[in-house]
C-alpha positions as CSV (number, residue, x, y, z in Angstrom):
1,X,14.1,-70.4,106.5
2,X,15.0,-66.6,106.3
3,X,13.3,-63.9,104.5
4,X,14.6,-61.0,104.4
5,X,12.7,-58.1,103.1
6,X,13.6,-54.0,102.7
7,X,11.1,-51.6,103.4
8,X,10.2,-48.4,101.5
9,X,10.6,-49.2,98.6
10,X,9.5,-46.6,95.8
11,X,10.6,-44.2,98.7
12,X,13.5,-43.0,96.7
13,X,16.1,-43.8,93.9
14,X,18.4,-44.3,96.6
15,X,16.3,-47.2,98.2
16,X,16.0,-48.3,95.2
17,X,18.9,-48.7,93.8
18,X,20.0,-50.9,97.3
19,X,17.2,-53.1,96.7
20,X,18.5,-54.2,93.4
21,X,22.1,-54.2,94.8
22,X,21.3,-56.3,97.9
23,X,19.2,-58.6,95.9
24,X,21.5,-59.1,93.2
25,X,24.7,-59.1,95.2
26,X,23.1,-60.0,98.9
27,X,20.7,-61.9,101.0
28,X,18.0,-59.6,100.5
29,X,14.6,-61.9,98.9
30,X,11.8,-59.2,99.1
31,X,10.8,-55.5,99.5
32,X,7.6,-53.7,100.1
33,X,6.5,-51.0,97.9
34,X,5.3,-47.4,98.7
35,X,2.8,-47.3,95.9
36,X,2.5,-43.4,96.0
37,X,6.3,-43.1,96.7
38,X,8.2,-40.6,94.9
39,X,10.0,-43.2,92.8
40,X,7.5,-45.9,92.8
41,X,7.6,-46.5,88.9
42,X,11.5,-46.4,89.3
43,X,11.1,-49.1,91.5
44,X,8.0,-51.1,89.4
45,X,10.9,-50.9,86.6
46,X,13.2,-52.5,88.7
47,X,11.1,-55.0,90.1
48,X,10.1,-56.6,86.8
49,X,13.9,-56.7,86.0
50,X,13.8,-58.8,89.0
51,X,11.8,-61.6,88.7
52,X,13.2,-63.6,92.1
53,X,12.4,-60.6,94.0
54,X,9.3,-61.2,96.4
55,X,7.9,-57.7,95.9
56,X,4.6,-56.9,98.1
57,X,2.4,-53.9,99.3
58,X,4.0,-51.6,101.9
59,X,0.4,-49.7,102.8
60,X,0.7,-46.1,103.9
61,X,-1.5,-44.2,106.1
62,X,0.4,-42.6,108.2
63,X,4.0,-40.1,107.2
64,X,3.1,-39.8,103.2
65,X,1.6,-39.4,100.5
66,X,-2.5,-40.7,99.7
67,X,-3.5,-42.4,96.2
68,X,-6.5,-41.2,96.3
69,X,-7.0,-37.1,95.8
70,X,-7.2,-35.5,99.4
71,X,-10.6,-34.4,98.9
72,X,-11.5,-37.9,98.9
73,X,-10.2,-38.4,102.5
74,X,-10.0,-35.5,103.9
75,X,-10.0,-36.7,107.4
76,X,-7.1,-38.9,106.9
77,X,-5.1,-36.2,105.7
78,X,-3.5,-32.7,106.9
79,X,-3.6,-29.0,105.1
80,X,-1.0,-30.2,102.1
81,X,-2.8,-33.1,101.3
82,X,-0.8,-35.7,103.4
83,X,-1.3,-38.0,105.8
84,X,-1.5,-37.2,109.5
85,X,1.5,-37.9,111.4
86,X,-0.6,-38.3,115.1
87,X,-0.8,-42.0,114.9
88,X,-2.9,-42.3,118.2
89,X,-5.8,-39.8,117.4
90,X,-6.2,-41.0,114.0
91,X,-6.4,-44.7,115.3
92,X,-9.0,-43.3,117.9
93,X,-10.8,-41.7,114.4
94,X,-10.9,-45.1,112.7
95,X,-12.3,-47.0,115.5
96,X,-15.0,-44.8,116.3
97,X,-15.9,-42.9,113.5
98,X,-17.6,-44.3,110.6
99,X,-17.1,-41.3,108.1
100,X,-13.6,-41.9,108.8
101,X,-13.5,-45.8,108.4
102,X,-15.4,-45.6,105.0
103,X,-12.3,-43.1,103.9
104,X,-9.5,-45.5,105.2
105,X,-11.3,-48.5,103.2
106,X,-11.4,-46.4,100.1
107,X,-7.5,-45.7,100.7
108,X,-6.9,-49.0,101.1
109,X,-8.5,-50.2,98.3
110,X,-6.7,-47.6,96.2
111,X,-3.4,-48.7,97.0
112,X,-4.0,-52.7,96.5
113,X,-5.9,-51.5,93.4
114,X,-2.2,-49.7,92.3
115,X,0.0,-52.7,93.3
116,X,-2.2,-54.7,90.8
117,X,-2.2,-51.9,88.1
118,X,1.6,-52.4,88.0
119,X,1.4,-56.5,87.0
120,X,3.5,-57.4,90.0
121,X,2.7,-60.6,91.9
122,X,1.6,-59.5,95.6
123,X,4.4,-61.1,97.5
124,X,3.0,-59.8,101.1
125,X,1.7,-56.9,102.8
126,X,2.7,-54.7,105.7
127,X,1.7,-51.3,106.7
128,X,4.3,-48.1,107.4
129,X,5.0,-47.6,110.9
130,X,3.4,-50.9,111.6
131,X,0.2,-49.4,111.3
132,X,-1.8,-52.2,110.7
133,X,-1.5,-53.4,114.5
134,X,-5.1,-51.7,114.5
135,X,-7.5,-53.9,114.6
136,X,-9.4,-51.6,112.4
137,X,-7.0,-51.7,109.6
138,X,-5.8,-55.2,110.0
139,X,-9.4,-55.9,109.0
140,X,-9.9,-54.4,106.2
141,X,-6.1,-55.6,104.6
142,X,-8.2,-59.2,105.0
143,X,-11.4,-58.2,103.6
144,X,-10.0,-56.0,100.8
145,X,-6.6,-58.2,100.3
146,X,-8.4,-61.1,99.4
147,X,-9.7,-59.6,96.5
148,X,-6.5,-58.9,95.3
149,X,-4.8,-62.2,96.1
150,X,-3.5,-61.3,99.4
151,X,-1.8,-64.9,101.1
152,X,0.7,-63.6,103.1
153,X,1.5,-60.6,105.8
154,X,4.1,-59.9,108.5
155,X,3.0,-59.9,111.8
156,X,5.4,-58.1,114.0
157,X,6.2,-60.6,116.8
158,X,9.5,-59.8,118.0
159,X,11.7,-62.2,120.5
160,X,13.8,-59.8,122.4
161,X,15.2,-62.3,124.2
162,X,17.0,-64.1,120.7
163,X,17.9,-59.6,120.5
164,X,19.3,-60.0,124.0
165,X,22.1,-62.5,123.4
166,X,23.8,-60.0,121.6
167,X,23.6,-56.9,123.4
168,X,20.9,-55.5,126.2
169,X,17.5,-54.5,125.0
170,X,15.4,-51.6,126.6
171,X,12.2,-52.8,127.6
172,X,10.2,-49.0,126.3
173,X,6.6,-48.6,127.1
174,X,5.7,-48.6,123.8
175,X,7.3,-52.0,122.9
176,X,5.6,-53.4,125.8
177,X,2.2,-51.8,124.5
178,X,2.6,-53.2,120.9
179,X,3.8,-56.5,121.8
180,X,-0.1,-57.9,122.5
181,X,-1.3,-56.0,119.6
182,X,1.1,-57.7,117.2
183,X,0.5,-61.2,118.9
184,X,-3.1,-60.8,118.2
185,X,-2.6,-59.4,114.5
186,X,-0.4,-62.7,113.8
187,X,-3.1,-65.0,115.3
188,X,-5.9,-63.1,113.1
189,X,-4.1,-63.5,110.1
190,X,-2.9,-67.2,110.5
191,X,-6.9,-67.8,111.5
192,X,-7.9,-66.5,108.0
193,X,-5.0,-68.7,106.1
194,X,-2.2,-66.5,105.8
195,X,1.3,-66.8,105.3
196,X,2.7,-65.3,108.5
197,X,6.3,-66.0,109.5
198,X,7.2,-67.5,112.9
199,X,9.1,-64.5,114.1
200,X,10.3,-60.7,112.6
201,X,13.5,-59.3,113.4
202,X,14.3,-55.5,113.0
203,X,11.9,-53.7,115.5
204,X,14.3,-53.0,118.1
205,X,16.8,-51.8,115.5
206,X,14.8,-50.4,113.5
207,X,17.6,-48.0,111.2
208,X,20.4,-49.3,112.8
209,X,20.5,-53.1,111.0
210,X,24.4,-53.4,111.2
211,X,26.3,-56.0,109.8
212,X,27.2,-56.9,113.9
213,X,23.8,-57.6,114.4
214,X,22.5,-59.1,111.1
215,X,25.5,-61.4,112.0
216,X,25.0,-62.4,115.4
217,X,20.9,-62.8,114.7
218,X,21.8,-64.9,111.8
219,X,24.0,-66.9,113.9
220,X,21.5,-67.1,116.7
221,X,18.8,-67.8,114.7
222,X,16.3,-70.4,115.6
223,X,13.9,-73.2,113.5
224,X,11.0,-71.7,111.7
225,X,10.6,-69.2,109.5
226,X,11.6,-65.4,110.4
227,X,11.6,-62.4,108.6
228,X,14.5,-60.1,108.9
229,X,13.6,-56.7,107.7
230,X,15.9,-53.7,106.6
231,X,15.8,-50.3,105.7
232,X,18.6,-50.5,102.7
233,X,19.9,-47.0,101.1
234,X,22.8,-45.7,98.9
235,X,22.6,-42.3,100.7
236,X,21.8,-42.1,104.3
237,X,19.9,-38.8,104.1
238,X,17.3,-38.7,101.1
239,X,14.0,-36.5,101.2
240,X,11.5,-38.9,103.3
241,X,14.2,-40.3,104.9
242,X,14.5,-41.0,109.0
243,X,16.9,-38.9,111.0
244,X,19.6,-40.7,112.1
245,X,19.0,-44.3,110.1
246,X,21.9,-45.8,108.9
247,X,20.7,-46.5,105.5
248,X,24.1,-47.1,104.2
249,X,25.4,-49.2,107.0
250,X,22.0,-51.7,106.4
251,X,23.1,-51.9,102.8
252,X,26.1,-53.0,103.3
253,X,25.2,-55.3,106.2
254,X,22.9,-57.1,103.4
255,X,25.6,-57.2,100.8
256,X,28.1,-58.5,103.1
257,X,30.0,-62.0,101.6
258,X,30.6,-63.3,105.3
259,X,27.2,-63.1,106.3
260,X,25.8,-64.7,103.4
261,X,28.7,-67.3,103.6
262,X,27.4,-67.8,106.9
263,X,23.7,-68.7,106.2
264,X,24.9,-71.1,103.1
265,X,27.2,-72.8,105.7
266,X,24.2,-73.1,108.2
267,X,22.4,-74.5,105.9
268,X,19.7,-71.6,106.1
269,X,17.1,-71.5,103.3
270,X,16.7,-67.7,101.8
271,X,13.0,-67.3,100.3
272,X,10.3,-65.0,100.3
273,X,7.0,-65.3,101.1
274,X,5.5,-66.4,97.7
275,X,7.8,-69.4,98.2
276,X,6.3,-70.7,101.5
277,X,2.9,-72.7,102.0
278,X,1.0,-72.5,105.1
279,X,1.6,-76.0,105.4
280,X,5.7,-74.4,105.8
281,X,4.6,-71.9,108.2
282,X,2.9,-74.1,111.1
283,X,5.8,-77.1,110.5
């Protein structure tokens, strides 16, 4: 089974708009919304046109903008009101600051309160930047989640070896530092009954999903369930966007007729996570 999700949603018109295209004309089966993204109702709008769409909560704390009013959290956030881009200190501030932790809880809540205020389902949850690799964080998406129906998460549990058997992979420090952080997050979440897939592809590549490599992972791609995420655009520069990501390029790699001619013919189920059981997961 293959889920394949686009982040950033809300981000932009532009992501938008490739969401509905690769869902409509492509493999793509889920996206996670920026709640407090410039064209988050845009994308609510969209959404409910969109009823197969696995749509979850794409939690921001890093690189945007708050729910709540910056006064509220004002140690989460910088002179203009966003958040801090310094992901280390301010995971060094959650862990041993308790001022600081009672702030991030009340951000968190805000933005699973927003996800519910737009009538969506919650499809999943996943944090910007992979953010919720912090222990800190990862524990209050359970504790808070829950309340808002929370079954399923990515956990992301990268095989760089399946990555290898297309092209070599740089072993960087940070990968290496993640990697036990993620494995831990996935255990944690499976303990507390979550939906978490098997395996996540799109780390390494982050930005550069080309149809070469959604191809070849497709074609390598092993039993289970994995998540193949994306970063899907009409324009490959939009404000927010990443330098250098080839938005355009992961559009098209999604919309692509031989790829998804290629999953029908292997016989590969497309779902999202709504459409799994835990039961599905652990098989």
């Amino acid at each position: 089974m293959l889920i394949v999700t686009a982040d950033d949603f809300g981000a932009s018109i532009a992501v938008n708009a490739a969401v509905e295209q690769a869902h409509t004309h492509g493999i793509l089966t889920a996206a996670s919304l920026m709640v407090a993204g410039d064209a988050a109702g845009d994308a609510v709008e969209r959404a409910k046109r969109l009823p197969s769409l696995g749509v979850g909560l794409h939690l921001v704390l890093v690189e945007g903008r708050p729910v709540l009013p910056p006064a509220r959290i004002p140690d989460l956030v910088d002179a203009t009101g966003q958040f801090r881009t310094n992901m280390a200190l301010a995971g060094v501030n959650f862990f041993f600051r308790r001022a600081v932790r009672a702030q991030l809880a009340a951000e968190i809540e805000a933005q699973f309160a927003a996800f519910h205020a737009t009538g969506l389902p919650l499809d999943h949850v996943n944090a910007h930047k992979h953010f919720h690799l912090h222990p800190t964080i990862a524990a209050l998406i359970l504790t808070i989640g829950r309340r808002y129906g929370l079954a399923a998460a990515r956990a992301p549990v990268e095989p760089v070896d399946l990555l290898a058997r297309l092209e070599p992979v740089p072993r960087t420090l940070a990968g290496r530092l993640a990697a036990p952080y993620a494995r831990a997050v996935a255990r944690r979440f499976r303990e507390a009954g979550l939906v978490v897939p098997d395996r996540v592809l799109g780390l390494a590549w982050s930005g550069h999903m080309t149809r070469a490599r959604v191809a070849g992972l497709i074609a390598h791609l092993p039993d289970g369930v994995t998540e193949l995420y994306c970063h899907p655009a009409t324009e490959d520069a939009y404000p927010g966007s990443a330098p250098g990501y080839a938005y355009r390029a992961e559009l098209a790699a999604l919309t692509d007729e031989s790829i998804k001619d290629n999953i029908l013919q292997r016989g590969i189920r497309l779902v999202n996570f709504a459409d799994l059981g835990a039961k599905e997961v652990a098989a």
